[in-house]
matplotlib code that plots the C-alpha trace (Angstrom):
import matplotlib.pyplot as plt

x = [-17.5, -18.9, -18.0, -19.4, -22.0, -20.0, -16.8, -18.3, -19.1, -15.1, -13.7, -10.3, -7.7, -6.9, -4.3, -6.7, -6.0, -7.3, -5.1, -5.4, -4.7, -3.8, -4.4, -3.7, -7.0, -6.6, -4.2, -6.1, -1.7, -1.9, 0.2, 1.5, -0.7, -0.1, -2.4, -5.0, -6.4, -9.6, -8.1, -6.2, -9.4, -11.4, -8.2, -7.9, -12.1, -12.2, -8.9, -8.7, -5.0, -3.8, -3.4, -1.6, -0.8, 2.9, 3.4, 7.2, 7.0, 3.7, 2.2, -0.2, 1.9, 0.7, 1.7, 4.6, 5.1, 8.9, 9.3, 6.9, 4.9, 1.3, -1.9, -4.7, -7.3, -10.2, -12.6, -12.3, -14.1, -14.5, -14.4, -17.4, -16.4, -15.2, -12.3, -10.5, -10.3, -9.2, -8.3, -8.2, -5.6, -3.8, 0.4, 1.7, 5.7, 4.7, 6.3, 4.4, 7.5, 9.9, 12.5, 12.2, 9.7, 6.5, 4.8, 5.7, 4.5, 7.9, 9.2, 7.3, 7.6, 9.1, 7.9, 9.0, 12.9, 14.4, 13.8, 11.6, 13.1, 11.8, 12.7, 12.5, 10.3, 10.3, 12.8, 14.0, 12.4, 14.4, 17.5, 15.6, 18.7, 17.6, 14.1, 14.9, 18.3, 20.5, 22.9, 23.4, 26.2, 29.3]
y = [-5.2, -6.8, -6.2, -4.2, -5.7, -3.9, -5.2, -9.0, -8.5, -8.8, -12.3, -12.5, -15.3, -18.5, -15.8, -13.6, -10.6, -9.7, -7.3, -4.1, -1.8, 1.7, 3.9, 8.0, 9.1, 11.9, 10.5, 6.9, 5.4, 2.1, 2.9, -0.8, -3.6, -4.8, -6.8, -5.9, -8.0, -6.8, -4.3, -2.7, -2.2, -0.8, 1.6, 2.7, 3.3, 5.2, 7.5, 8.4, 7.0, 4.0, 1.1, -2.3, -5.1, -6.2, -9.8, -9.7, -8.0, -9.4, -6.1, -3.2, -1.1, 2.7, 3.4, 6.4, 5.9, 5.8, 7.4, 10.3, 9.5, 8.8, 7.9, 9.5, 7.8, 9.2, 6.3, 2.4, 0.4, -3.8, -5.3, -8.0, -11.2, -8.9, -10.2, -7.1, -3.6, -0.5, 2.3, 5.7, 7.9, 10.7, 10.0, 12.3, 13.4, 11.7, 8.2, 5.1, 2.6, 1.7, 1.6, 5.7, 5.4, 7.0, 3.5, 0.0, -1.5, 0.4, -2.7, -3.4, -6.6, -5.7, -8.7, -6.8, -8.1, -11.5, -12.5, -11.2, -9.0, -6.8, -2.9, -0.1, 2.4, 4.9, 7.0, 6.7, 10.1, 10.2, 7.3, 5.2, 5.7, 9.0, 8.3, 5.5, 7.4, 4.3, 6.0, 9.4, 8.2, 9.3]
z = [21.4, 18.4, 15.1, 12.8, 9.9, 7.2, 8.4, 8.5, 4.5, 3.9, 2.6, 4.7, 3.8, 6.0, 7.3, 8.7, 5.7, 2.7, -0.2, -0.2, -2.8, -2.8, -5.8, -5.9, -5.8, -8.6, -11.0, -10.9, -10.5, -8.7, -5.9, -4.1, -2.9, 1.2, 3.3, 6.1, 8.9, 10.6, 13.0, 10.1, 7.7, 11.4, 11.9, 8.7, 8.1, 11.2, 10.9, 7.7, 7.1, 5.7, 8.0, 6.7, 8.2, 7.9, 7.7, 8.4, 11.3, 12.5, 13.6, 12.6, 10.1, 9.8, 6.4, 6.9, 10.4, 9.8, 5.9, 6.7, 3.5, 4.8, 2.7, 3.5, 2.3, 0.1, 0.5, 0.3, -2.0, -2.2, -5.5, -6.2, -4.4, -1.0, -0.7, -2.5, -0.9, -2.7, -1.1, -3.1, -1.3, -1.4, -1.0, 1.4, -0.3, -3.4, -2.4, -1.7, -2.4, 0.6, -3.2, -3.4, -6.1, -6.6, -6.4, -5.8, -9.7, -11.5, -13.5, -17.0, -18.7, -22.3, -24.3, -27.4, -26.4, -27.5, -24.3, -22.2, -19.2, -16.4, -17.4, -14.5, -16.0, -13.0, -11.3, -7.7, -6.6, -2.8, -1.9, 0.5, 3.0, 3.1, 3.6, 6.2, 7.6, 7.1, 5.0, 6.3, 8.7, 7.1]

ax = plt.figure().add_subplot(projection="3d")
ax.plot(x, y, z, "-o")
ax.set_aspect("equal")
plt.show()
């Protein structure tokens, strides 16, 4: 099967995968960044759901497969050089970071400090045990 023309206009890394990243389609909230190889970006055009590629595992990873929190995506866009893709979604439980959060960018640099530091600036909206169920065993 040969691959489709729209698919060859994408700029993928040595790697084989190019970022993706996921914003809530209403609110315009940069959701988290992840990576996509080929098969990911076909996956994801034709279903309708978020489809990453997870480099530690080495596999397709269909985003919510084990938290429940699924993207479903709006449409995906590629920035000018094509080697960018943004996907405007909709979060499924309100939870795009494997931390709880609402999304994965929750730390702000505070330059205002003596020295600079990192402050958490969003809530942990579910335990990530929970969400995971490594910590319901007591």
């Amino acid at each position: 099967m040969s691959t489709p023309a729209w698919l060859n206009e994408l700029v993928f890394d040595r790697d084989g995968l190019i970022p993706a990243i996921a914003q809530d389609a209403l609110s315009g909230t940069v959701l988290m960044m992840a990576w996509m190889n080929a098969e990911a970006v076909a996956e994801t055009a034709r279903s309708g759901r978020a489809v990453y590629f997870s480099r530690s595992r080495g596999r397709l990873w269909r985003k919510g497969e084990e938290s429940g929190h699924v993207q479903r995506v709006h449409d995906m866009r590629l920035d000018c050089d094509g080697d960018v893709i943004l996907l405007r979604v909709t979060q499924q439980g309100g939870i795009a970071c494997h931390t709880g959060r609402e999304r994965c960018f929750y730390r702000r640099l505070d330059t205002d400090a003596a020295e600079p530091a990192w402050i958490v600036e969003d809530p942990v909206l579910k335990d990530p045990g929970r969400i995971y169920g490594q910590s319901d065993a007591s």
